[in-house]
C-alpha positions in Angstrom: -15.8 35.1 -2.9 -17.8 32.0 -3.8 -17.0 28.4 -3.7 -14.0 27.1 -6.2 -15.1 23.2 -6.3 -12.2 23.0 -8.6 -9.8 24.1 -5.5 -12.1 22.3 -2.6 -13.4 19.4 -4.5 -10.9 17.0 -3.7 -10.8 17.8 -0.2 -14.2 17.1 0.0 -13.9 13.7 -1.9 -10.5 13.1 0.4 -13.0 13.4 3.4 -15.9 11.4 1.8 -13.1 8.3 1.1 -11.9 8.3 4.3 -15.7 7.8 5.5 -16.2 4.9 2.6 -12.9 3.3 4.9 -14.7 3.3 7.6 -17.9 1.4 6.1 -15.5 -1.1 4.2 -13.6 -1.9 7.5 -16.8 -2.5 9.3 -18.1 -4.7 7.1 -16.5 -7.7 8.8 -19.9 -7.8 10.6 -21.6 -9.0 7.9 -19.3 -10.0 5.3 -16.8 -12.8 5.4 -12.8 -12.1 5.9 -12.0 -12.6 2.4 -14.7 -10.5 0.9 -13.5 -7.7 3.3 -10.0 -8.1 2.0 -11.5 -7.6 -1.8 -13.1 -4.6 -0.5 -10.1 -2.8 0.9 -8.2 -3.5 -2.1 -10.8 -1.7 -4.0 -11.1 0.9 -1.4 -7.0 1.1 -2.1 -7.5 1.3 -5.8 -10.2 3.7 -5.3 -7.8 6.1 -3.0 -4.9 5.7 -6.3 -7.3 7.3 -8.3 -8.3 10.0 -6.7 -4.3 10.5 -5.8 -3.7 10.5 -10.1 -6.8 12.7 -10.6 -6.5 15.2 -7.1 -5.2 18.1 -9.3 -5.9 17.2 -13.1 -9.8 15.9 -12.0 -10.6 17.4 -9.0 -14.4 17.0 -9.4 -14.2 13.5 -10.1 -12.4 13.0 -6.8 -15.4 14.7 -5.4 -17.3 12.1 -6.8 -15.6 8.9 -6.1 -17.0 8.3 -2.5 -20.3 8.1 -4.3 -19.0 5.9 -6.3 -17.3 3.8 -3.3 -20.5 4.0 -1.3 -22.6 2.4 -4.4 -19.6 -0.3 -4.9 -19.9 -0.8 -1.0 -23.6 -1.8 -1.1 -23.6 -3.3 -4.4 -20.9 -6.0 -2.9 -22.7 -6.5 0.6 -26.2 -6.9 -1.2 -25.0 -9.0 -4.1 -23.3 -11.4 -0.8 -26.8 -11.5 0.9 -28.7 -12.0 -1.6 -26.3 -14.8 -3.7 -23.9 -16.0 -1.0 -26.0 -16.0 2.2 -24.1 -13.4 4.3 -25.7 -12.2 7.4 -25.0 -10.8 10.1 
């Protein structure tokens, strides 16, 4: 009795997303209203894909918070760094 990724996978990406929501919704600390906005509609895009892929995919669902975590940073560090956002 091991562990099917292929039946718990996207459970476990569907848990990781909903932990990327919280990091994009909090970014408003940092990050101006309109870049927050861009965010969440990538965080939304994000959430279709691993809806299309939840059975035909699963272990790429698994791995899309990794990926939202890495477009998460790459966004706020690109603003600091280019724009001038602080907190």
């Amino acid at each position: 009795m091991g562990i099917k990724l292929s039946r718990s996978g996207p459970w476990v990406g569907v848990a990781g997303m909903i932990v990327a929501l919280w990091f994009y919704a909090v970014s408003g600390l940092v990050v101006p209203w309109w870049a927050v906005l861009l965010l969440l509609v990538l965080w939304l895009a994000m959430v279709g894909l691993c809806i299309r892929w939840f059975q035909r995919r699963p272990l790429l669902v698994m791995l899309m918070p990794v990926v939202a975590f890495a477009v998460w940073i790459g966004v706020v560090s690109a603003g600091a760094a280019w724009l001038g956002w602080t907190a």
